[in-house]
Backbone bond lengths (Angstrom), bond angles and torsions (degrees), N, CA, C in turn:
res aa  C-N    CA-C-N  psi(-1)  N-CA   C-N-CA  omega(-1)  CA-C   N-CA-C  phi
1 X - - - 1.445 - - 1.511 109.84 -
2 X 1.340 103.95 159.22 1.613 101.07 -160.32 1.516 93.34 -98.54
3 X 1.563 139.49 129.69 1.364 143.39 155.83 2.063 118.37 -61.18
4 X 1.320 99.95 14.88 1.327 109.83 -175.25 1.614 124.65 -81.32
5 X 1.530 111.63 -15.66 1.236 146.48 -149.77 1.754 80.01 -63.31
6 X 1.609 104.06 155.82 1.412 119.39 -174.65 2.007 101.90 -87.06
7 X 1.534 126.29 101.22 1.576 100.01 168.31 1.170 117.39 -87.39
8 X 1.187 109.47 -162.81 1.771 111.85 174.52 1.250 114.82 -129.39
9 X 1.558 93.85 134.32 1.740 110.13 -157.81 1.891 114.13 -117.13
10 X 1.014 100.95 129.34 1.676 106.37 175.06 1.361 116.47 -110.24
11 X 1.309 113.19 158.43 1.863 109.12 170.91 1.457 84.14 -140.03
12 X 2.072 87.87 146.02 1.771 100.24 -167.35 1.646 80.89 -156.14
13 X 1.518 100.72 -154.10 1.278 106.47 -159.80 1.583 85.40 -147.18
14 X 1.780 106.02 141.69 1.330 118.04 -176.82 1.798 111.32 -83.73
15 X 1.182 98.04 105.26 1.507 104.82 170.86 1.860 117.20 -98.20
16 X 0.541 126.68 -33.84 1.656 124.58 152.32 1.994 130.82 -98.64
17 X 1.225 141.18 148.03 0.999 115.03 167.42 1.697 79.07 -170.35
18 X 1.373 107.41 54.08 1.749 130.92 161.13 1.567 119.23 -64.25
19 X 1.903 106.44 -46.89 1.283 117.54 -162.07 1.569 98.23 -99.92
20 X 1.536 94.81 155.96 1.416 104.04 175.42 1.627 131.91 -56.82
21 X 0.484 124.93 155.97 1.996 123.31 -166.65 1.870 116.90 25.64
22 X 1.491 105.33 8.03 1.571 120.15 -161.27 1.202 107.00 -97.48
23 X 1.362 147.01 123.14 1.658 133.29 155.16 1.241 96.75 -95.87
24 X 1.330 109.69 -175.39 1.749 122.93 150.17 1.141 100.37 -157.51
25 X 1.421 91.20 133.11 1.576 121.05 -153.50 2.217 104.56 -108.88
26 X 1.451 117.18 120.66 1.217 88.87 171.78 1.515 107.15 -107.37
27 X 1.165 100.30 -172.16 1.794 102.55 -169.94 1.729 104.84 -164.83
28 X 1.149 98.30 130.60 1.256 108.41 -178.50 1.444 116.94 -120.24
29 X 1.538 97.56 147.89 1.804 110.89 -163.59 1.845 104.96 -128.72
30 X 0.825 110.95 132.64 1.552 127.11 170.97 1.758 116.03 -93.92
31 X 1.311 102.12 115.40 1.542 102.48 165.69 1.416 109.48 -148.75
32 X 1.526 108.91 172.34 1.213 128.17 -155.23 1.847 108.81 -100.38
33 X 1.195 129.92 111.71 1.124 127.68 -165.45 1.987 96.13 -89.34
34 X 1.551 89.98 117.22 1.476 126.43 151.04 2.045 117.36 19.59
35 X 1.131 76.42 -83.96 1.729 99.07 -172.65 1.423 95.38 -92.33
36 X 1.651 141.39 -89.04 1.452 131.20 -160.68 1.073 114.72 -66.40
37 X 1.398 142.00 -13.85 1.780 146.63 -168.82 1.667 99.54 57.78
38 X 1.049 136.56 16.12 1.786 123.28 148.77 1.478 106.29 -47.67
39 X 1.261 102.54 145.87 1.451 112.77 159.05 1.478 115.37 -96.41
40 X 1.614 126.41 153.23 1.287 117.29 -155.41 1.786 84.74 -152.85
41 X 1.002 112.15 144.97 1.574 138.72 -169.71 1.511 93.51 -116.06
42 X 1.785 110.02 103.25 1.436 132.60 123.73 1.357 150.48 -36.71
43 X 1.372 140.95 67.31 1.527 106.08 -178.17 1.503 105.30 -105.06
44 X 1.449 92.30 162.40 1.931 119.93 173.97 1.255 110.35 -116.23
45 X 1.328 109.14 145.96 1.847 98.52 166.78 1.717 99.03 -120.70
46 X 1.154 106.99 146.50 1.630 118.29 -178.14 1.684 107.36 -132.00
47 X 1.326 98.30 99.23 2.108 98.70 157.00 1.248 122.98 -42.04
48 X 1.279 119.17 114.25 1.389 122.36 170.05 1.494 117.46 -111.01
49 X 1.438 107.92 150.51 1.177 92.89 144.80 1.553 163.37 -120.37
50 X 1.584 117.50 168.95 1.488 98.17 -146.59 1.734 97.90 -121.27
51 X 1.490 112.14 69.69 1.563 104.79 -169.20 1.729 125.01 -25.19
52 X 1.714 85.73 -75.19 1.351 120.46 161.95 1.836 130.63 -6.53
53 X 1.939 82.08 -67.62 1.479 92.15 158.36 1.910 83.46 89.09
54 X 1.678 129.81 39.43 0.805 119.55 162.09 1.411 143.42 -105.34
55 X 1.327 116.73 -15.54 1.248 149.30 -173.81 1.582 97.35 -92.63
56 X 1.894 105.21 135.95 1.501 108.46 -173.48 1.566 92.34 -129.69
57 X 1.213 83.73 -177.86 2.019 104.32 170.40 1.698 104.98 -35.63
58 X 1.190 124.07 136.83 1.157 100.91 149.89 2.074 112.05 95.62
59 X 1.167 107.76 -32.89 1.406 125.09 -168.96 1.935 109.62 -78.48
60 X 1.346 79.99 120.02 2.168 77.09 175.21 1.378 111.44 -72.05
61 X 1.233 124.87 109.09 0.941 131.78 164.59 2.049 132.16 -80.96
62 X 1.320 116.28 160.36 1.230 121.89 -174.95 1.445 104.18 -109.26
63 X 1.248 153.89 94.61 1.983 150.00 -175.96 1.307 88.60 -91.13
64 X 1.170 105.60 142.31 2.180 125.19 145.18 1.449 94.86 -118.97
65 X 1.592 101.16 146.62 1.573 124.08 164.08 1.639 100.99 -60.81
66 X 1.591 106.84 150.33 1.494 129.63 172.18 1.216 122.65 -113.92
67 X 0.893 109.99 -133.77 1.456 137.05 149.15 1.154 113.83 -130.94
68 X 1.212 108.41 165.51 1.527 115.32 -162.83 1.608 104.61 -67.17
69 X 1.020 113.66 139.67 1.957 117.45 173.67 1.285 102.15 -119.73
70 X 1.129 135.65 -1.88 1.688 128.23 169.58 1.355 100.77 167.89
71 X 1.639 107.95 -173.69 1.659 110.93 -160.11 1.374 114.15 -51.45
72 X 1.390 137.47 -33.39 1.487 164.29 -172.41 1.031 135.37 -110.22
73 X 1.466 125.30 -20.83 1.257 145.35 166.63 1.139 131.27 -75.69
74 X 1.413 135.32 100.06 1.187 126.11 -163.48 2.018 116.51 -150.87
75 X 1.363 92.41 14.16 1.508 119.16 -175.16 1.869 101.30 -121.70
76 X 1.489 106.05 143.69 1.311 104.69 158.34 1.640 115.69 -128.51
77 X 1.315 113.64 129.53 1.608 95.98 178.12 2.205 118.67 -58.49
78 X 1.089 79.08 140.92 1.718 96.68 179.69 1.519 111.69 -97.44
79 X 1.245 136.80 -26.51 1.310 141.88 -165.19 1.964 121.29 156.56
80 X 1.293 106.39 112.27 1.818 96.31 161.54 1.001 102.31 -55.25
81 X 1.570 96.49 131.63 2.032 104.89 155.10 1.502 102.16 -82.04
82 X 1.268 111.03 -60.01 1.743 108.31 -173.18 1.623 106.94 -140.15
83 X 1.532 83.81 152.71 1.804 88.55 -171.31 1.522 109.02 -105.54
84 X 1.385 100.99 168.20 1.473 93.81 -164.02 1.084 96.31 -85.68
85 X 1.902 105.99 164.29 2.062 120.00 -175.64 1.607 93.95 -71.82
């Protein structure tokens, strides 16, 4: 099987990085509500994981979808873009 397949990738910001190889990453999405056209700010938080152990508090991070690695886990980090000051 080919590992070429397209996943799906978010960039958020590391708000925990307590647990071992674990961040949690939040990420925020903008959309347009229906009937008034305001725009309205979403966030999600998604467990990733962080083998490495490189990504800290604070750090923008890059996630791709996996496969599942445990009850919650379902993100792996791909790369810091920028670290926190």
């Amino acid at each position: 099987m080919s590992d070429q397949r397209n996943k799906k990738t978010k960039i958020g910001i590391v708000i925990s990085d307590k647990m071992d190889r674990t961040i949690v990453v939040r990420t925020e999405r903008l959309y347009k509500h229906k009937l008034y056209g305001k725009f309205l700010r979403r966030n999600e938080k998604y467990m990733a994981d962080d083998p490495q152990e490189v990504a800290g508090m604070g750090d923008r991070v890059l996630i791709e979808e996996c496969r599942p690695l445990s009850k919650h886990k379902r993100w792996r980090v791909r790369e810091v873009i920028e670290k926190a000051v």
